[in-house]
N, C-alpha and C positions, 0 to 999 in steps of 0.2 A: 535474417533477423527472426527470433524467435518468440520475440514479444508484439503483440501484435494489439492487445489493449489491455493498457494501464487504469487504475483506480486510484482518484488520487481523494482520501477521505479527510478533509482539512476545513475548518469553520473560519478560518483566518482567510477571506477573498483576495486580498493580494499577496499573500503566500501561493493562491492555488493558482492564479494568475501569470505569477513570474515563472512557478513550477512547468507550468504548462506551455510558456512560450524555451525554455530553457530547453523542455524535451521534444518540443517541437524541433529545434534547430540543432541539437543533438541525434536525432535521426532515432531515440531508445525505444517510442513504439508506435505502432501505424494509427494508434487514435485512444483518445484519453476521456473519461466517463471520469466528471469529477461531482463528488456529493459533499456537502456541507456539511450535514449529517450522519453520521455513523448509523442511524435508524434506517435511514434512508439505502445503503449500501447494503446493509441486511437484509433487508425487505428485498432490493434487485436480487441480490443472491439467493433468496428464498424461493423466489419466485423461478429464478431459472439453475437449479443445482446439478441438474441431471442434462444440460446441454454444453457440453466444453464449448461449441464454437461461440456463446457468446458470453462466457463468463470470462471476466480476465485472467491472465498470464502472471501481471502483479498487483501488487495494491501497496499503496504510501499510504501510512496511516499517522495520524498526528494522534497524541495520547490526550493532550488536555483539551476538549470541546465537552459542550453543555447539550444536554438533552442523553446523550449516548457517551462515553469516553473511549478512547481507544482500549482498554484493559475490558469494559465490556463488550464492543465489538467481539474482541479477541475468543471473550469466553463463550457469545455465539457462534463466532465461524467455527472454532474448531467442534459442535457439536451437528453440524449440517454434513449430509451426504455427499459432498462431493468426493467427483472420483481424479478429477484434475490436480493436478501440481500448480498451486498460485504462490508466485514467493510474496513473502509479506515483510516489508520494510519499513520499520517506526523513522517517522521522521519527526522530528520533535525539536524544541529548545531547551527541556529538561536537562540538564548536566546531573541531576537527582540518583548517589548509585543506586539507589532501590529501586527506580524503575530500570535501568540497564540490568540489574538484578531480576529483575520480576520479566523481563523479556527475556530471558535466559532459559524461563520454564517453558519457552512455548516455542515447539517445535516447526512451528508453521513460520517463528518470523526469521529472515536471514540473515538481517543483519540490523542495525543500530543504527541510525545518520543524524547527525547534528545539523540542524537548521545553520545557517542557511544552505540549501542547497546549489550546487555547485556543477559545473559541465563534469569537473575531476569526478565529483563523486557521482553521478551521472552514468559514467562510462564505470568506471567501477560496480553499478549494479547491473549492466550491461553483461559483464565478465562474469555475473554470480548467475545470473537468469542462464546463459547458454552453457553455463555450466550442471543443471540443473535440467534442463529440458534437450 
């Protein structure tokens, strides 16, 4: 396994809840750091850029939360030093094509996923990460 910890950035508590007993039982990564806030995950990452071993592998980011949104996270992370490969995966309820549009310009995220998440799609991000690392 090559995902070893996940970032799950979601303001929705029982979205991060179910997400995280899902990837529990899915075996997708050895431990899961989940923030509420998008500030809050920035700030972790700021704080530790320059240490692969404790920055994650991936991050689930949900687009629509208050305080920070997923499009601004986005436009922080990608201006931080790091030297790591994080795959970045919008998870979201948006069917909206302008944000699958607007996810298209950023090179950091892998892929799309339509809430709800799913073991299917699960292991399908499974197959992108060790593809990748």
């Amino acid at each position: 396994m090559n995902n070893k910890l996940t970032y799950i950035i979601d303001d929705d508590k029982l979205t991060v809840k179910l997400m995280s007993i899902l990837i529990s039982k899915s075996k997708f990564c050895e431990e899961i750091h989940s923030f509420n806030n998008a500030q809050f995950a920035i700030d972790k990452l700021k704080e530790n850029w320059d240490d692969s071993e404790i920055l994650p592998d991936a991050i689930l980011l949900d687009l629509n939360m208050p305080v920070m949104d997923g499009w601004q996270f986005l436009d922080e992370f990608i201006h931080l030093p790091i030297k790591k490969e994080i795959s970045i995966f919008i998870m979201t309820s948006s069917i909206d094509p302008a944000d699958i549009e607007m996810a298209k310009k950023y090179d950091v995220i892998k892929d799309y996923i339509m809430k709800p998440i799913t073991a299917n799609k699960l292991d399908m991000l499974c197959k992108l990460i060790s593809k990748i690392n």
